[in-house]
N, C-alpha and C positions, 0 to 999 in steps of 0.2 A: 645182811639186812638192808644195807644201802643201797646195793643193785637189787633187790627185790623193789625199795619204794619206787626207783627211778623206772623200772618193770609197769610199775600200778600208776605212773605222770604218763607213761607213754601210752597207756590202754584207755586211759583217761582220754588223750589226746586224739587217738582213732576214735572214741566212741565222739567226738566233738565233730570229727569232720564228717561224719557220716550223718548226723543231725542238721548238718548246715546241707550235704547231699550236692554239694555244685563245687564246683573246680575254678578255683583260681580263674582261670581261665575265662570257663563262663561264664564267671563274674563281671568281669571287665566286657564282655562283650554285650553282656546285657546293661550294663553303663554307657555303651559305646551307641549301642541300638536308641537308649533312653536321651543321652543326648543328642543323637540325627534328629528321633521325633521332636526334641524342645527348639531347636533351630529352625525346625520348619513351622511348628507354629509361630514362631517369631517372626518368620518369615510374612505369615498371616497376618502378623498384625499390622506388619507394614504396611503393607497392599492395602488394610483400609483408611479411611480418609483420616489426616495426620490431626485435623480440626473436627473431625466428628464429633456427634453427639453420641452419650448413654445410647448403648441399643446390645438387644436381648443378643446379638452375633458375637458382641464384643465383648458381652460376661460368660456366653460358651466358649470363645476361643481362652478368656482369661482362666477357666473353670478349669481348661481341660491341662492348661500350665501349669496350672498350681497341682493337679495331680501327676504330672511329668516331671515337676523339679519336688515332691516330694517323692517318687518313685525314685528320681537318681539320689536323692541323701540316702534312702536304703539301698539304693546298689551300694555307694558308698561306703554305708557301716557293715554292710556282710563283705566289702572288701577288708575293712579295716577289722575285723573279727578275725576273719580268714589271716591275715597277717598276723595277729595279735597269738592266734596258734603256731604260726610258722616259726615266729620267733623264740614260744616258748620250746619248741621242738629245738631250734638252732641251741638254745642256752643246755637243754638234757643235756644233745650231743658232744657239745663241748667240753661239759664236765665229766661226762662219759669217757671218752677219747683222752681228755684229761690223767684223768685217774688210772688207765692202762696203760697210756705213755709213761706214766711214774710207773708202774708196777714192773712194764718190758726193763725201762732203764734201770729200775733196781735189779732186777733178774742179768739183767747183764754186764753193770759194773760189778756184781759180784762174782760171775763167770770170769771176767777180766783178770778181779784179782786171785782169783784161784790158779787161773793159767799163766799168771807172772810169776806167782810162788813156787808151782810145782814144773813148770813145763820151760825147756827153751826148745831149740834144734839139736844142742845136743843129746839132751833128754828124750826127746823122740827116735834118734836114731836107734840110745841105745836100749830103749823101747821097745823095737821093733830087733836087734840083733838078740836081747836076750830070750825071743823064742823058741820054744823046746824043738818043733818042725816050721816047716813049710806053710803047712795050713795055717796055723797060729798068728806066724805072721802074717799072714795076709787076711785071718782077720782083724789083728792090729792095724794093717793099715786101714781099713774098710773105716772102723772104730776112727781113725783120727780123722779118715777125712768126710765124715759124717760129722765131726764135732766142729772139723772148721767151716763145715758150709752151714752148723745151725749158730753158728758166732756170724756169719753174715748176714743170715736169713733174718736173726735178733736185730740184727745194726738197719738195715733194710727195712723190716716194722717200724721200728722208732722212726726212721725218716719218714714215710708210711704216715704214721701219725701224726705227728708233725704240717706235712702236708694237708690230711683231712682237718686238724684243728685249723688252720690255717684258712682255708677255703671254707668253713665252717661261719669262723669271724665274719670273712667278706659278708658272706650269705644273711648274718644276722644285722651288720651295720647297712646292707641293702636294703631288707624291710624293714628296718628302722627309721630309713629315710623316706622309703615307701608311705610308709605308714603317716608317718610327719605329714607328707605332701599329702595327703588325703586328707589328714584334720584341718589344714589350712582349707581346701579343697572344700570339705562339710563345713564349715565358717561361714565362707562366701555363700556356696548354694543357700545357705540358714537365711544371710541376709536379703540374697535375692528372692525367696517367696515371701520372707515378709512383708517385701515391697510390691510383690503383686496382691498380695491378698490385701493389703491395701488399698490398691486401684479395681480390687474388686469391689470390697464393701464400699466406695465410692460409687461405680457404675449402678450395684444395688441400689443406693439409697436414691440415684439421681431416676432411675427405671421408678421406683416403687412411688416416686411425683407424678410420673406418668401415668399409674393406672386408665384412665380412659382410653387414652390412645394406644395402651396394648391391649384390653380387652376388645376394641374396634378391631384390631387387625387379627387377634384370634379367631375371632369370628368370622373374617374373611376369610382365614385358613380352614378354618373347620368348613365350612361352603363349599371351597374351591376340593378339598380331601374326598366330601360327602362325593359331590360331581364324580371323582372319579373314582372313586368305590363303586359307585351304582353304573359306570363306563365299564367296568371291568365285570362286576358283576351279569351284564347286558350280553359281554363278549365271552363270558364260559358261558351260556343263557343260547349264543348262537352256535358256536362248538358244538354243544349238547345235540343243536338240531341238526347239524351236517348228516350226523349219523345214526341210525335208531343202538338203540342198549341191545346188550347183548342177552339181559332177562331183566325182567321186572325186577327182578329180588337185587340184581346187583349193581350198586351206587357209580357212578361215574361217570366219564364218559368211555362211548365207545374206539378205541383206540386201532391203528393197524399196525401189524408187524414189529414196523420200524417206529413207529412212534412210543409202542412198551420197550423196543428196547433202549431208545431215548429216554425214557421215565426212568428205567431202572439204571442206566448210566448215568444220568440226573441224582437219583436218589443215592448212589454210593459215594458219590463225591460231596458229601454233606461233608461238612467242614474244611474242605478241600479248594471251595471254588477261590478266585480270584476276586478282587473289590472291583466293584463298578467304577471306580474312578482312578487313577493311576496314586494317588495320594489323598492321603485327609485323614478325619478322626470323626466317633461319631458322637454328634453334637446334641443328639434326641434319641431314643432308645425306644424300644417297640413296646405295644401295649401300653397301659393304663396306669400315669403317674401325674404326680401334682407339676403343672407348672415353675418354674426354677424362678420365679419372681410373684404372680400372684398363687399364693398357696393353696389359696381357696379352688381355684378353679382344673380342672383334673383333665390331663390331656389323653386323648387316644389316638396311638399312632398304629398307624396299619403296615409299618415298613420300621425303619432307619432313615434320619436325618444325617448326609453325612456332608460336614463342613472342607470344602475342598479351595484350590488356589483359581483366582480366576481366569477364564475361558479353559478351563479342563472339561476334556472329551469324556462324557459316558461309554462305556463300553461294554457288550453282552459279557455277560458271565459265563456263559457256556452256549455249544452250537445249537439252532433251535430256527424257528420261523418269527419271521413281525406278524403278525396279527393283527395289530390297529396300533395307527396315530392318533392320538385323540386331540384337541385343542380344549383345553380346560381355562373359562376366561377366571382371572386370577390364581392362573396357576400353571400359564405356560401351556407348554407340549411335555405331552408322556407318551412312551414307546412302551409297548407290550410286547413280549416274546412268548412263543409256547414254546417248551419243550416235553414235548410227550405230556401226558396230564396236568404238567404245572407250568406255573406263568412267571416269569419276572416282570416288574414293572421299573421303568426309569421314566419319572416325572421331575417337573421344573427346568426344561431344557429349554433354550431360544431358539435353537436350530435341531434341525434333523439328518442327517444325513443317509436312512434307512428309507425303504418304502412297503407298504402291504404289502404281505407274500414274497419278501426277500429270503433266502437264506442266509442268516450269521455265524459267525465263527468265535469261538474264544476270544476274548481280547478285541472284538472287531468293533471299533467305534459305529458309534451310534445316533451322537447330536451331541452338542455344547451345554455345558451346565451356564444356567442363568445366573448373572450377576449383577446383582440390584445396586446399580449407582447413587440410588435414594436413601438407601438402610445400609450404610455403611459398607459400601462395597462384597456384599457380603454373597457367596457360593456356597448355596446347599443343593448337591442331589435327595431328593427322595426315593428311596427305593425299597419295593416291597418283593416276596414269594409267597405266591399261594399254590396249593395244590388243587387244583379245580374251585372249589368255595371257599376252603379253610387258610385262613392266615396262616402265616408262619413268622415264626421269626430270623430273622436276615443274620444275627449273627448268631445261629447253631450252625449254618450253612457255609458260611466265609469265613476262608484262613483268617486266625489269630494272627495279630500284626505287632 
């Protein structure tokens, strides 16, 4: 009945790890992943100015920390889960291992004393002399000396065991320390978000005295976006005319060859591509949401805002043509690419380093992202996909980071 319950702990125990579905392993690595990303936003926040004021860069970069250090308390406690099963595994085992090691060493001190009572060498000799033939004896010997190699093989378990209990211990007093080192671990990270989320409700409260001064510059931003919405819009507008349709009834543009098979080499690598910038996070998300400080007022973005370190290169996402540089006033330079039917756009650059009608490559830098020494040193690409007129959104497209 006892080795059945310990049977129903250990089914128990598989059915836990397989709800948790990830490995020790990736556990930690996705810890390891969660703390590179927090060090680079820290990194970020150096870079801006040490005596700045509240500004709306400095509550997304805070925003996006406080969900990086509450992401690593949960790697954390599915580490410390994950342990807390390993342990109770070690403790089965041991009692397991336990309890057979007693059962071998009773099965064998009683072997012991039966072969001291009944058996010496001379007993065995004449053991073996008092067989009736040949054959007899030699299965007598056969008999004895199967008997002394299962008194070794017995002796041999028990060390056997021994040793597995033994290595068992180490294995449990490891994650026991393990485990320790992670509470202390979740402690600190505990106290360090609740020190930012402090400096965040701060940055809030000091933004939300602001109001004037952010709705003024919203409104620049909405201008400077509109501008080049209707640039881009202009430039599928000119596309269209290069080449007549292929019928009235079918929507698009008219493409050659190699430019469908660009579209559709385009289009399989959806979620595949690369980030337009070599690091960052992103700070504004696509389509239609309220503002992260005035609530009332409801933002629409035609791309991804992504908060990057300063003077980072944009770079195409995939091979394709430039198509236009536009000069958008309050809003920099944006590079357009075609690839086959669809467009990527990289706006708020200072520089360029591309020109109409170039050919780009994966990864091929493009121009320098903008950084605004007046707004807290602060680096956003804007970057949009559309497919001829229709938005899309930038991260169904780009690798999860």
């Amino acid at each position: 009945m006892k080795t059945l319950t310990i049977l129903d702990f250990l089914f128990l125990i598989c059915i836990s790890f397989s709800a948790f579905g990830q490995s020790l392993e990736e556990l930690r690595k996705q810890k390891e992943k969660t703390a590179s990303e927090i060090e680079y936003i820290n990194s970020l926040l150096k870079e801006t100015n040490s005596n700045a004021k509240a500004s709306l860069n400095r509550l997304a970069v805070l925003e996006r920390q406080i969900k990086l250090q509450d992401k690593l308390i949960n790697n954390i406690t599915g580490e410390i889960g994950y342990l807390d099963i390993s342990i109770q595994q070690n403790l089965v085992r041991i009692d397991s291992l336990s309890k057979e090691l007693h059962l071998v060493k009773d099965k064998y001190a009683a072997m012991i004393r039966y072969a001291n009572r009944n058996q010496n060498n001379n007993n065995q000799l004449l053991f073996l002399l008092s067989s009736q033939d040949f054959n007899q004896a030699y299965k007598r010997f056969i008999y004895l000396k199967q008997y002394a190699d299962y008194r070794r093989k017995q002796a041999e378990r028990i060390v056997e065991f021994k040793n597995s209990i033994n290595n068992q211990v180490l294995e449990f007093n490891k994650r026991k320390e393990e485990k320790q080192n992670l509470l202390v671990s979740k402690l600190n990270q505990t106290k360090i978000i609740e020190q930012q989320k402090q400096k965040q409700t701060e940055v809030y409260s000091e933004l939300q005295q602001k109001e004037k001064d952010l709705a003024k510059k919203l409104e620049n931003q909405r201008k400077a976006e509109l501008r080049l919405q209707q640039e881009i819009e202009r430039v599928i507008a000119e596309e269209a005319k290069k080449a007549s349709r292929k019928s009235k009834n079918e929507p698009g543009l008219a493409l050659s060859k190699e430019e469908k098979l660009l579209s559709g080499d385009f289009s399989n690598n959806k979620g595949k591509f690369p980030w337009p910038v070599p690091g960052g996070f992103i700070s504004d998300h696509f389509g239609e949401h309220p503002h992260s400080v005035l609530k009332y007022v409801i933002i629409r973005n035609s791309g991804i805002d992504i908060t990057t370190r300063a003077n980072a290169k944009a770079r195409s996402i995939f091979k394709g043509e430039v198509t236009k540089i536009v000069a958008i006033p309050g809003g920099n330079w944006a590079v357009i690419i075609r690839h086959g039917n669809y467009l990527t756009v990289y706006s708020n650059l200072n520089e360029v380093f591309v020109k109409a009608g170039q050919k780009v490559g994966i990864k091929e830098e493009i121009g320098t992202v903008f950084t605004d020494g007046n707004d807290d040193n602060k680096t956003i690409l804007k970057f949009q996909i559309w497919r001829e007129n229709t938005k899309l959104n930038p991260e169904d497209w780009l690798i999860r980071q």
